[in-house]
N, C-alpha and C positions, 0 to 999 in steps of 0.2 A: 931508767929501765922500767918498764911495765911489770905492775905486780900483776901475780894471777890471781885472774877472776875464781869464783868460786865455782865450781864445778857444775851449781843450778842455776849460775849466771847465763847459761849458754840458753839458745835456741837450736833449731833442727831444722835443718833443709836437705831437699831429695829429690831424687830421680829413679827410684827404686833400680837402681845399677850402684850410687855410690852415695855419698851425703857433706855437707859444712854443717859445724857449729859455727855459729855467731853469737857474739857475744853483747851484754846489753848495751856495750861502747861505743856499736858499730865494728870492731875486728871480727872478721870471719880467719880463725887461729885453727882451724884442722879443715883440712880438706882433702882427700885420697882422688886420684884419675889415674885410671879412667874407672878403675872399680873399687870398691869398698877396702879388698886389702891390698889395693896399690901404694905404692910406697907417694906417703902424702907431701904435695906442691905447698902445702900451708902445714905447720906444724908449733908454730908459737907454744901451739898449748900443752907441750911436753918441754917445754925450752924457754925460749926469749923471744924477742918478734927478730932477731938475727935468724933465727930456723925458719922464718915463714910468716906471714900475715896478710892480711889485704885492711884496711881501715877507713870506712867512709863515713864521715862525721861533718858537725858546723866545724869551722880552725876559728882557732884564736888568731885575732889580728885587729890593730885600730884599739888597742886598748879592751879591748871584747873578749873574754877567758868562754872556752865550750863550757858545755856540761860532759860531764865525763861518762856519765850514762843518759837514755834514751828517756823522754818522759814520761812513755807508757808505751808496751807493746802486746799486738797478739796475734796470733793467727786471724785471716781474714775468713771467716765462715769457716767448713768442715774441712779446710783445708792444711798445708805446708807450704801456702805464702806467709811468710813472717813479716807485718808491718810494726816497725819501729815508729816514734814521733819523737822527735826535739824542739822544746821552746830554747829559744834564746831572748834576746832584750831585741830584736830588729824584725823579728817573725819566727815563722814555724813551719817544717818539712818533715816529710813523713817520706822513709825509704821501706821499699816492697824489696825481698830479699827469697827466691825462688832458684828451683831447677827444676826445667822443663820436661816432664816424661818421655823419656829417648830411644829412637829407635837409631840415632846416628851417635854424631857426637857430643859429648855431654857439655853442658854449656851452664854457667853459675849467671844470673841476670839478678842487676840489680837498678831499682830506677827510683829516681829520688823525685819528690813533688813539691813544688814547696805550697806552703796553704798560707799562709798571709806573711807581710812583707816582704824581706829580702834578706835572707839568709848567706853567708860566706859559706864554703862548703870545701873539703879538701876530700879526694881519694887518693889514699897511700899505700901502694902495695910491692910487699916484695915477696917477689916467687922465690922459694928454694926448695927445689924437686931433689927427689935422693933423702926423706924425712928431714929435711932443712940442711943437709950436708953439702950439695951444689951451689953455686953460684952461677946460673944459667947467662948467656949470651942474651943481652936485650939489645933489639935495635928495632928500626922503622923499615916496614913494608910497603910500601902502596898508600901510606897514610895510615897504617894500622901496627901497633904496635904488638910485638910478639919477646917471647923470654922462649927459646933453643937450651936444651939440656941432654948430651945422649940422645935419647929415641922419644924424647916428649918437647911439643913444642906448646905453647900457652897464649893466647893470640885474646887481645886484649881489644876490645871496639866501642868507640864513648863519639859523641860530638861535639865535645870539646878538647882542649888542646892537651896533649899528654906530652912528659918530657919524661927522661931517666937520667938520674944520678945517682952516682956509687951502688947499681944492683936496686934502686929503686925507681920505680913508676909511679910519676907524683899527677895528678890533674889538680888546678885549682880554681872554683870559678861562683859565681854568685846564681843565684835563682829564688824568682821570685814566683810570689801567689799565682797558679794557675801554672808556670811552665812544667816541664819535667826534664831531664835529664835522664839518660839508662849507660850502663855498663853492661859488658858481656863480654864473660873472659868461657874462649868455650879451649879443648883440648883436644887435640889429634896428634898421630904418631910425626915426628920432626921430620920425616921424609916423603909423608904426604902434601897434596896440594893444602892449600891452607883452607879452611874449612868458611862455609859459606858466612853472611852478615845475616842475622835473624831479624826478623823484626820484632821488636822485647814486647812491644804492648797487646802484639798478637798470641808474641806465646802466652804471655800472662793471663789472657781471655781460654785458652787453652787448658793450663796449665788449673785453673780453677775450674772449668768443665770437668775434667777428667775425674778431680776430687770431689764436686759432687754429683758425680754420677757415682761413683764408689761409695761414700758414704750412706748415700742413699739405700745402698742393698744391706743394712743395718737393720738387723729385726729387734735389738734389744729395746724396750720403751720405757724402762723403768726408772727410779728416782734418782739415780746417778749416770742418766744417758750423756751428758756434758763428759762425764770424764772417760764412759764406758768407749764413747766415739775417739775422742782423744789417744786415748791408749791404742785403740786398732788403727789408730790412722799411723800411728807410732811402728806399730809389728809390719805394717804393709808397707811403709818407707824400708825397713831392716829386711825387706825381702828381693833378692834380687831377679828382676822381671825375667831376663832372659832363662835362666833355667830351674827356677822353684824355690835355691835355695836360699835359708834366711839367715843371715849371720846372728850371734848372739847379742853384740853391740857393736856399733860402729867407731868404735874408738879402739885404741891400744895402752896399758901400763897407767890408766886413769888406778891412782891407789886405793887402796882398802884399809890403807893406814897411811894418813900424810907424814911422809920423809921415810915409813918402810917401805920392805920390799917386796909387800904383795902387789905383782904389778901384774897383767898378764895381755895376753893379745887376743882378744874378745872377736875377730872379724870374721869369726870361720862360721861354719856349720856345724853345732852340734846337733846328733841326732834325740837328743831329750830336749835340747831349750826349742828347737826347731818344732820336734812334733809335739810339746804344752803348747808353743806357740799357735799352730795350728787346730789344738782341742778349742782353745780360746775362740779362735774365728769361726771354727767350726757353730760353735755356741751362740753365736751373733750374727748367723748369718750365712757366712763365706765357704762358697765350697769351691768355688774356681782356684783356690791355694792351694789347698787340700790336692786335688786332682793335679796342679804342676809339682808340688812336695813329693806327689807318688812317684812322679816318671825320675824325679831328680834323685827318691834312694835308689830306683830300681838302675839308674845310671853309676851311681856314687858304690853300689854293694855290687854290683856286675855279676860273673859267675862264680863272684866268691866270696859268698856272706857267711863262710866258715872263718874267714878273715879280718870279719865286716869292726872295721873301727870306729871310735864312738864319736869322731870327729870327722867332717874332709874340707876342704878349700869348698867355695861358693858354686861351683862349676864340676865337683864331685875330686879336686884334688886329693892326691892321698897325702904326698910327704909336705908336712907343715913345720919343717926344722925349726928349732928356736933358737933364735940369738939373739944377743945384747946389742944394742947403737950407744956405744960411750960417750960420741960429743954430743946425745942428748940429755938434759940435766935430770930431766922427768920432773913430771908435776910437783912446784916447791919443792922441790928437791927428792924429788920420792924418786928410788934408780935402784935398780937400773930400769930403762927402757927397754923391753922386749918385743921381737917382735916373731913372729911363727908359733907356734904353742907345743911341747916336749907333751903333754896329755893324750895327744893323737895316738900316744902307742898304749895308753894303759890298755886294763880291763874293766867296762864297769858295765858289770851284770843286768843294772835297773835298764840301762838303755834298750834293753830286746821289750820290755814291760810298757814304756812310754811310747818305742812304733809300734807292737802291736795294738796298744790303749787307741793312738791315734787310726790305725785302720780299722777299728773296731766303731769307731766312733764317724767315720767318714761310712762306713756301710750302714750304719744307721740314722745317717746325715741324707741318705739317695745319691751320696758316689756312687756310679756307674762301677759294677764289679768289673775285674780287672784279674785274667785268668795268669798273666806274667806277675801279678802282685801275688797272686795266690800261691804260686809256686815258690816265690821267694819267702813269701810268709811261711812255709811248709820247712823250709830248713831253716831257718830261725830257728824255728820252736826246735825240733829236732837237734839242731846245735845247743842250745838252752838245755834241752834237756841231761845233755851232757855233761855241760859246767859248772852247773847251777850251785854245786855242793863244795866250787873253791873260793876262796878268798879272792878279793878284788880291791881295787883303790874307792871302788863307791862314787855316790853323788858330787861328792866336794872334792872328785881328785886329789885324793893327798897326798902328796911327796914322801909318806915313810913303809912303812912294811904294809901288804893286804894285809886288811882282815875279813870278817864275815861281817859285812855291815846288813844290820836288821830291814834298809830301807833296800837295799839290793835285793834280798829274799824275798821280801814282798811284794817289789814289782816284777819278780820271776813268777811268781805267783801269779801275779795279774796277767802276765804274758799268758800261760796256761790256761788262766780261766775265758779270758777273751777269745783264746784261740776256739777252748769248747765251745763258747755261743756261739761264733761263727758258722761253726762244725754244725750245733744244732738245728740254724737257720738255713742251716743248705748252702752259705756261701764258700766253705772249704768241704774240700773230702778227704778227710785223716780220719783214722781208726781212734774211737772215743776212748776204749776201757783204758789203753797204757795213758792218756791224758786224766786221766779221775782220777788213777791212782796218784800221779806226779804230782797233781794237784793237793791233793787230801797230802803227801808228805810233806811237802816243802809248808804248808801250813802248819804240820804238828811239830817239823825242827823248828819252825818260827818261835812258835809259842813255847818249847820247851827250852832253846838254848839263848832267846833274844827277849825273853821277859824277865824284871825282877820282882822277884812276890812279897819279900819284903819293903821294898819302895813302890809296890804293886806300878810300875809304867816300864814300858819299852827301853829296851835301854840301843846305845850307838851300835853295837856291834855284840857278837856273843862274849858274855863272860865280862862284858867291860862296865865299868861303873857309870862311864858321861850316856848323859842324854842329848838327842839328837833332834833337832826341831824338824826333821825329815820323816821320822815316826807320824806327826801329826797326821799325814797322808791315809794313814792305816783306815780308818772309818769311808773315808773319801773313796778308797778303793773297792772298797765292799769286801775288805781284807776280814775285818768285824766287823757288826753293827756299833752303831755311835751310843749305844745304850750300854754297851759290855762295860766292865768297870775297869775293865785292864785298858779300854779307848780313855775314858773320862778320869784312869790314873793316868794317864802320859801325858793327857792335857793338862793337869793340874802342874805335872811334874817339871815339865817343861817351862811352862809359866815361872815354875818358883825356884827352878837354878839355871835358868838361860838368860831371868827378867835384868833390865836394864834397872827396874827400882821403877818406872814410871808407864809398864807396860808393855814395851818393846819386849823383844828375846832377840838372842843372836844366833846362828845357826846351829853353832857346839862349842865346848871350850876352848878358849887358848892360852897361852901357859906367855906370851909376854917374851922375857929377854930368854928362855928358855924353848927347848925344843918341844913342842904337843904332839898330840895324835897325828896332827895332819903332816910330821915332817919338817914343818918351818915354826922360825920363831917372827915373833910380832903376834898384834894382835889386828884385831878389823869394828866396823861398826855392825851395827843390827841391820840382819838382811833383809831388805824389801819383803821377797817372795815368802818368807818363812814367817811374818808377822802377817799376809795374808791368809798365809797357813792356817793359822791361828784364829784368826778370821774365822775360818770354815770349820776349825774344830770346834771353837765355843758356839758356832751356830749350831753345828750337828749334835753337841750335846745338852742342846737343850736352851742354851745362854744366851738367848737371839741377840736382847738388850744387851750384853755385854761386847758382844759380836759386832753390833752396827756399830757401838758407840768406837771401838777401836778402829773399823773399817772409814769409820768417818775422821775421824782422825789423823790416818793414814792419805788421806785424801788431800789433807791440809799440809801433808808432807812435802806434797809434788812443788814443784817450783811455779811461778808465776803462769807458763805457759802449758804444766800441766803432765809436767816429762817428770821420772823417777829417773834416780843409779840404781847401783846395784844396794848399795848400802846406805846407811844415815847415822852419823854420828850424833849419839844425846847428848854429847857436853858439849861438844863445840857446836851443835846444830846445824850443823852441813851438811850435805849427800857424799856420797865418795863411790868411789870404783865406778867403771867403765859407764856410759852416758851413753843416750838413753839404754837402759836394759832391759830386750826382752822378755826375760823370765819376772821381772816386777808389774810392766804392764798388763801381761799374762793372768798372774796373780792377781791384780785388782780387776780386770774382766771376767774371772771364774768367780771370785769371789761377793762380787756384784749379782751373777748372774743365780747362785745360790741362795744368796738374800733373797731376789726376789721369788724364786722358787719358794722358799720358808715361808714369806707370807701371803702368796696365793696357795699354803697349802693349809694354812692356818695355825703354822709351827708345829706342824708334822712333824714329830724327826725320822718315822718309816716312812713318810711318805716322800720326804727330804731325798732321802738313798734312796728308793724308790728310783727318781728321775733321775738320780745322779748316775748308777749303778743298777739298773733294771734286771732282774735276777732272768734267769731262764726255770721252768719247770722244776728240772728236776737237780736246783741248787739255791735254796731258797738265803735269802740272806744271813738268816740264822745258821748256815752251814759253812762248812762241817766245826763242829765244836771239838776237834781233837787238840788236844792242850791244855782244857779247862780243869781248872783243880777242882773240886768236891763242893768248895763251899764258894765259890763262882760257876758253877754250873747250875 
């Protein structure tokens, strides 16, 4: 049996509609059709290769052992062609592993080259459509091989000889210097005609146009533009072309803790990882996202964003039911497997903070205003203003009772104050005074019920003792200035009871075989996004040097080709949870992007907020100081 790779072992391929991991073996072990949260045709990488795999490699044969991984791979230029290379003792081939930008049906192409001698070569794949719980009908068409399952058929096209045994599609064949070989396994519904033969070397030529023409509209140029591209090229695959939305990651039940059961199904749209994800691009560039993101909430919140949930399907779905798949084992055994997400129903307050952030930020981007975005931005706020003062499940969705989490408050805050600038700029018409005043309170409950002044930092929620690495935000927001001591207590604070011991932090505590704040027991690794957090607090307070050194570090985290999880374990040194994760790529784009603000400003830290957070008139950064005790004022 196949052990599993380790979670940074994978590569990334797309059609911004769905996506494969590949892995550095050659197995492409997750693969979703026809869209991101379709139930996946390749699923190994939650199981065994009995659930799913496709596998093209040299074979052992003649006394000849593979190599069990590739020699070296990488994307070829700015793109999500993935080139693999294998030496063996006879020559050397290099497999391009792609999918074509689709307006039809989505097609996974793969073509193998060989570059010097003559290489033995096996593709071995078996389909199980139904998260690996089918066993589809294979047989021969026309000369072309296809796997029938239900309402999905899988139509398989090579020029050399393919055969099936036992639920498997073997080719085996030799290639040498200068030939090529291609595969192409494309997907259409099993009661349509069977979908056309592409030509692979065309799409490929294609398929590399399109990415760098996209990359190209990158304005960032600074000293970490390798990764900065990387990462967007990352967010733009997790976004689904047809109608705006972006899922969180394209995986499901990838753990947070190997053999627990923080598992979860990452494929939806959330409206906070979606609209960070979009501040991100907005920041680099991108405003063609921006602009299909808008039409996609003004779809997904319809005429009733009194209702409006903090998740929906890719296509503006509401009901995202969660259930268990038992005959999957989950990664090393981490189970259960879930797949729809039970969070679609909570409440979490920050979310009205992060889209208004983002349409505040696309209006100062040059989005084209948008008089059906304005109306729905107008009850928002209006709804917000209502809620604002109950308990919710917060950022990290937690499984146990609301509370008043501090980072909820503050982006209701942000929702408020965003809303005034707009107001100010002329791009909304709401009446200012009742917004000044909302504004001015929810800052003074902040500060009086979500600060502690004997451990002077922010705490998770009111009255509670854990600190929350979501606080860090607070400066970033222009909640305070990065100078106030109550910012540069919570950075410290955070630092010294979240720290790993060697720098990291993890998001908040967990309590292990026992039940925590969050409702569950286990524990997780240190989160991507909250160590870039961190990132922007020690920049903003001053620590530039301590800032880059961690930010570069963080850099060294990502895997060979440059992709983040969600999490990274220090002792065992691995990534964990859901692959790639937009909210980390996010994070190292914003965080890059404040670096280099810091020192073209010459480690300003007003002038830092400044571009981060541009005040209006008459709310100068330094305002309102309601909260401040005597001897911090």
């Amino acid at each position: 049996m196949k052990r599993h790779p380790r979670i940074e072992q994978y590569g990334l391929i797309g059609d911004m509609q769905t996506s494969a991991h590949v892995c550095d073996d050659g197995s492409m072990d997750w693969l979703c059709l026809p869209r991101f949260d379709s139930p996946a045709v390749f699923a190994g990488l939650l199981g065994t290769q009995k659930h799913g795999t496709w596998r093209i490699a040299p074979t052992a044969a003649a006394g000849r052992s593979s190599s069990d991984a590739v020699a070296e791979r990488q994307y070829r230029g700015d793109s999500l062609v993935l080139e693999s290379v294998w030496r063996t003792q006879t020559g050397s081939v290099r497999v391009l592993d792609f999918m074509p930008p689709r307006d039809g049906a989505p097609q996974v192409i793969r073509i193998i080259e060989g570059l010097t001698g003559e290489v033995e070569m096996i593709s071995t794949m078996r389909p199980r459509p139904g998260y690996g719980s089918v066993s589809p009908w294979i047989h021969e068409v026309g000369g072309r091989m296809v796997a029938e399952a239900g309402a999905d058929a899988l139509w398989l096209d090579t020029c050399v000889p393919q055969a099936e045994k036992d639920g498997v599609v073997v080719s085996a064949f030799a290639i040498s210097a200068g030939q090529s070989v291609a595969f192409v396994l494309s997907w259409c519904p099993s009661h349509a005609p069977a979908p056309e033969i592409p030509d692979p070397h065309a799409a490929l030529t294609e398929t590399l146009a399109f990415w760098q023409d996209w990359t190209q509209e990158c304005t960032y140029d600074g000293p970490y533009r390798e990764a900065v591209v990387r990462s967007s090229i990352a967010l733009k695959a997790m976004t689904y072309g047809p109608s705006g939305g972006i899922v969180a990651a394209p995986t499901t039940s990838l753990p947070e803790e190997v053999g627990g059961g923080r598992n979860w199904d990452y494929r939806f749209t959330w409206l906070r990882d979606a609209s960070t994800t979009l501040a991100a691009l907005l920041g680099t560039g991108y405003r063609q996202e921006a602009q299909a993101w808008r039409r996609w909430l003004l779809r997904a919140a319809a005429g009733d964003p009194e209702n409006l949930q903090i998740m929906y399907g890719i296509t503006g779905e509401r009901d995202l039911l969660e259930r268990e798949l038992p005959w999957l084992p989950g990664y090393e055994g981490s189970s259960p497997v879930r797949v729809g997400n039970g969070a679609a129903d909570q409440l979490q307050l920050d979310v009205y903070g992060e889209v208004i952030e983002t349409l505040y930020l696309a209006h100062q981007s040059g989005v084209a205003h948008c008089a059906d975005t304005a109306v729905l931005h107008q009850r928002l706020i209006e709804h917000l203003a209502q809620r604002w003062q109950e308990p919710d499940e917060g950022i990290w969705e937690i499984r146990g009772a609301r509370r008043h989490f501090v980072h909820s408050k503050v982006m209701a805050w942000v929702a408020v104050d965003r809303t005034i600038r707009l107001t100010e700029a002329g791009a909304l018409d709401i009446n200012l005074a009742p917004l000044v005043e909302l504004r001015a309170a929810i800052h003074r409950e902040v500060c009086d019920k979500g600060f502690d002044p004997v451990r002077n930092t922010f705490t998770q929620s009111y009255g509670s003792k854990e600190v929350d690495a979501a606080t860090l935000l607070i400066p970033r927001t222009g909640f305070l200035p990065p100078d106030d001591p109550r910012v540069i207590g919570t950075v410290d604070a955070v630092r010294r009871e979240l720290s790993t011991g060697d720098g990291l932090v993890y998001r908040y505590p967990t309590c292990g075989k026992d039940v925590g704040v969050d409702g569950l027991t286990g524990d997780e690794g240190t989160f991507f996004l909250c160590n870039f957090w961190l990132v922007d607090g020690l920049a903003l307070t001053g620590r530039i040097d301590e800032a880059r050194a961690l930010f570069e570090r963080l850099l060294t985290l990502r895997n060979d080709l440059g992709f983040l999880a969600e999490e990274y374990d220090p002792v065992q040194q691995r990534q964990l949870g859901n692959f790639p994760q937009a909210f980390s790529h996010m994070g190292l784009i914003q965080s890059a992007l404040l670096l280099q603000q810091m020192a073209m400003h010459s480690h300003s830290r007003h002038g830092a907020v400044a571009l981060l957070a541009p005040r209006s008139a008459s709310h100068s950064a330094r305002q309102p100081t309601a909260g401040l005790t005597p001897q911090h004022a």
